[in-house]
C-alpha positions in Angstrom: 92.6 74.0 125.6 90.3 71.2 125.0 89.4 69.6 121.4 86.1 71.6 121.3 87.8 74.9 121.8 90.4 74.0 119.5 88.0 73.1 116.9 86.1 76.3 117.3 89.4 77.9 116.5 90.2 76.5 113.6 86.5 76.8 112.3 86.9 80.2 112.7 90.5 80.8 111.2 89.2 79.0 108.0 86.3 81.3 107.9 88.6 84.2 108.3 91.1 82.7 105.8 88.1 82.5 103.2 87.1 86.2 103.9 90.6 87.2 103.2 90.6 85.0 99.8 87.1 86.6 99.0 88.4 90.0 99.6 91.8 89.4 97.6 89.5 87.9 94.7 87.7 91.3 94.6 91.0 93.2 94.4 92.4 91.4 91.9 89.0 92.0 89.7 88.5 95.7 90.1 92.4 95.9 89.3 91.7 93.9 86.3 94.1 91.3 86.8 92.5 87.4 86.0 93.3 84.8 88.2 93.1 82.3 85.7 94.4 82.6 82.0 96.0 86.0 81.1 96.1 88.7 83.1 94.8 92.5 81.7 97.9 94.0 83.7 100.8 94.0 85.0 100.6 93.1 88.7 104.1 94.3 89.1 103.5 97.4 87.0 100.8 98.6 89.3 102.7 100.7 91.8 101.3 99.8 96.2 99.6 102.9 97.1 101.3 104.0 100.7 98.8 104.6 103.6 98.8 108.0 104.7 99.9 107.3 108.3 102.9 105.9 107.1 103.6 108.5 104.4 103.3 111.3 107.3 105.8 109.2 109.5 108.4 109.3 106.3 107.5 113.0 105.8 108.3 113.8 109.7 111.5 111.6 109.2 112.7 113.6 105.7 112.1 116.6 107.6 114.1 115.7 110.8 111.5 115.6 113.4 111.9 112.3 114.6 110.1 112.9 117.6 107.0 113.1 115.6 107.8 110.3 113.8 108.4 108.4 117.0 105.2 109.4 118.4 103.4 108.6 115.0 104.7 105.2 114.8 104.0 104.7 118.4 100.0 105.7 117.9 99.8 103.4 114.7 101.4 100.1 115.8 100.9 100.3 119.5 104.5 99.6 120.5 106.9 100.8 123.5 109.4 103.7 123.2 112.5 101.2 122.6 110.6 99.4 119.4 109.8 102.7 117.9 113.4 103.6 117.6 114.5 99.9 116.7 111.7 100.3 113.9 113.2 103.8 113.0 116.6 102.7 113.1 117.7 105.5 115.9 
């Protein structure tokens, strides 16, 4: 990789990285939490919501189909057979 590629990359990982800040800033605003000074709540207080994918992968593992839950985890992350199951713990 030469210096201009690598320049170009980290021109565009700070641009990302400022995007990401930007977005968190927003977050932090609609949950009314201040970034500087006091904060109007608690941060730890305000329980993560759980995306549904991975809510119907804990569903399908409380129920005993692990075979769904394989296959679910499989279509979200992308990964081989064996991962699945090391991510699943089977």
């Amino acid at each position: 990789m030469d210096e201009q590629e690598l320049a170009r990359r980290i021109t565009s990982l700070g641009a990302r990285m400022n995007r990401m800040e930007t977005m968190m800033q927003e977050v932090l605003i609609h949950l009314g939490i201040h970034t500087r000074g006091t904060s109007g709540i608690n941060p730890v207080a305000v329980p993560p919501e759980e995306r549904p994918e991975i809510g119907a992968i804990r569903e399908a593992l409380l129920s005993g189909d692990k075979m769904t839950a394989v296959k679910l985890y499989r279509s979200i992350y992308g990964v081989s057979m064996k991962e699945a199951l090391d991510a699943l713990d089977y």
